[in-house]
N, C-alpha and C positions, 0 to 999 in steps of 0.2 A: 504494500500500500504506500502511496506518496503521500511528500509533506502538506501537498493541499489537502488531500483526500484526511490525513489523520486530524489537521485544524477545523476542517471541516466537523468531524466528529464532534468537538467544542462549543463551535458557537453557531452550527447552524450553517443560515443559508447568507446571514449578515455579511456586508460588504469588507473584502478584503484588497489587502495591496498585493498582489501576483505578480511578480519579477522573473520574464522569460527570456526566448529568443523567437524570433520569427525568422523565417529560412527563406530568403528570393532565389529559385531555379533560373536560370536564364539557358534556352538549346538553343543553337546553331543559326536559329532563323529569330532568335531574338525575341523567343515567346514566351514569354511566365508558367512558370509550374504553379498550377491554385489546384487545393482538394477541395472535393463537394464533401462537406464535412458530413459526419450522420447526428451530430445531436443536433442541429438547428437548419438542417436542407440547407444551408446558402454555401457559396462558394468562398474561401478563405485558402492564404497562404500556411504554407506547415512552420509549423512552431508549437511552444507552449512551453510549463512553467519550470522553474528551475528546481530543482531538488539539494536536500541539504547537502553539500559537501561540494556542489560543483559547481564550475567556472564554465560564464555565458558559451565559450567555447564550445563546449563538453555537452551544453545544453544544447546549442544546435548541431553537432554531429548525431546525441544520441537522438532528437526529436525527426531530422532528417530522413533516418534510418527506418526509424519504425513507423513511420509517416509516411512515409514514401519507396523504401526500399534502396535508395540511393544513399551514395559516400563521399564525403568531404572531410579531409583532417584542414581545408585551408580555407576561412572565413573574413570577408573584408565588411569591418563596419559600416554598413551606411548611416545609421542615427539612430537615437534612443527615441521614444514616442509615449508620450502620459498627459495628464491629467484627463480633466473631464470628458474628453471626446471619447479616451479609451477606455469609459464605463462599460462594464456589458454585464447583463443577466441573463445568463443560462436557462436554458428551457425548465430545469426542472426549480429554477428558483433561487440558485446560487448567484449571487453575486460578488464584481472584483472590478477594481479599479487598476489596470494591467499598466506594466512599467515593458514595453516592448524594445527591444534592442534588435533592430533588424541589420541582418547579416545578411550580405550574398555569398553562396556556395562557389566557391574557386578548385578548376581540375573535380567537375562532379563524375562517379563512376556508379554503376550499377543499374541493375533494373526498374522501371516502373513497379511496387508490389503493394498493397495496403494490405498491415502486416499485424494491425492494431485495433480493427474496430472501428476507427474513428472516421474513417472516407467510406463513400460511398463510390466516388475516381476520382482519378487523380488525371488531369491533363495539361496542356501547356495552349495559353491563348495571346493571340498576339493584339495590340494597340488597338487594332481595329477591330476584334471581335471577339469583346471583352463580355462573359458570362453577365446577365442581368443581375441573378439574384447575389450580388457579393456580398460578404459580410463585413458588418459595422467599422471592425479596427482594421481589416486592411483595405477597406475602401478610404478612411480616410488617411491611411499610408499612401499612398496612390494619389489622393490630390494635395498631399505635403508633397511629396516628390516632385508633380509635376512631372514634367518631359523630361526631367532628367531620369526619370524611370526607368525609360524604354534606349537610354544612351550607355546600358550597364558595360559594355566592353570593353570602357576606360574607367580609369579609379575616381573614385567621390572624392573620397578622402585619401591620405597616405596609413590608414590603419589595417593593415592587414597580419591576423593571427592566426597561427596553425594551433591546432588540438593536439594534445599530446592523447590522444585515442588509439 
């Protein structure tokens, strides 16, 4: 069981502070990897929360993985993302106020597999034919970014970390 999962136990459905990673795919032709999530149907990038002991790194290699089926030990910062906008309430009632640190995957290897429960698919869309139903936090990832979004093949920042995974 995770550290959400066992706070949870505590206090309920009460709003918390969730400090993750969110993971941006980017293939060949420049298309975003979004999974159709299964608890709330909308489409959303792979990520999620961090567990005790580990570094944002770690969190997006191991969320990658089990989300998607794909491998990256080498993540470049693009920016952290919080407050109010990144409210969300869970279908069954949970809520969290997400501290989102999104990463793109650098040299990603393996196959497409939903491995976790959590997709329903996983597929890759480009600029121009971007799934309707997106969800809350990384839709408004996506209009923070702006067009620099879809320009991923050059660096944002000079932040780039490898996982010791």
């Amino acid at each position: 069981m995770g550290y959400i999962s066992e706070i949870r136990k505590l206090i309920g459905t009460r709003p918390i502070i969730s400090v993750g990673a969110t993971i941006l795919v980017v293939n060949e032709k420049k298309e975003i990897l979004f999974q159709h999530r299964s608890d709330t149907l909308d489409w959303g990038l792979p990520g999620g929360s961090m567990e005790l002991g580990e570094t944002l790194e770690e969190v997006a290699f191991r969320e990658l993985k089990e989300e998607t089926g794909l491998i990256s030990n080498q993540f470049e910062l693009l920016g952290v993302f919080s407050g109010p906008r990144f409210y969300f309430r869970y279908p069954n009632g949970d809520e969290t106020y997400s501290v989102i640190n999104l990463y793109r995957a650098i040299n990603v290897s393996g196959k497409l597999e939903m491995n976790d429960g959590e997709s329903i698919d996983l597929k890759y869309f480009s600029k121009d034919n971007l799934p309707e139903n997106i969800e809350k936090r990384a839709k408004e990832i996506l209009e923070s970014l702006g067009d620099r979004f879809w320009e991923l093949d050059s660096s944002f920042v000079d932040m780039t970390f490898r996982c010791k995974c």
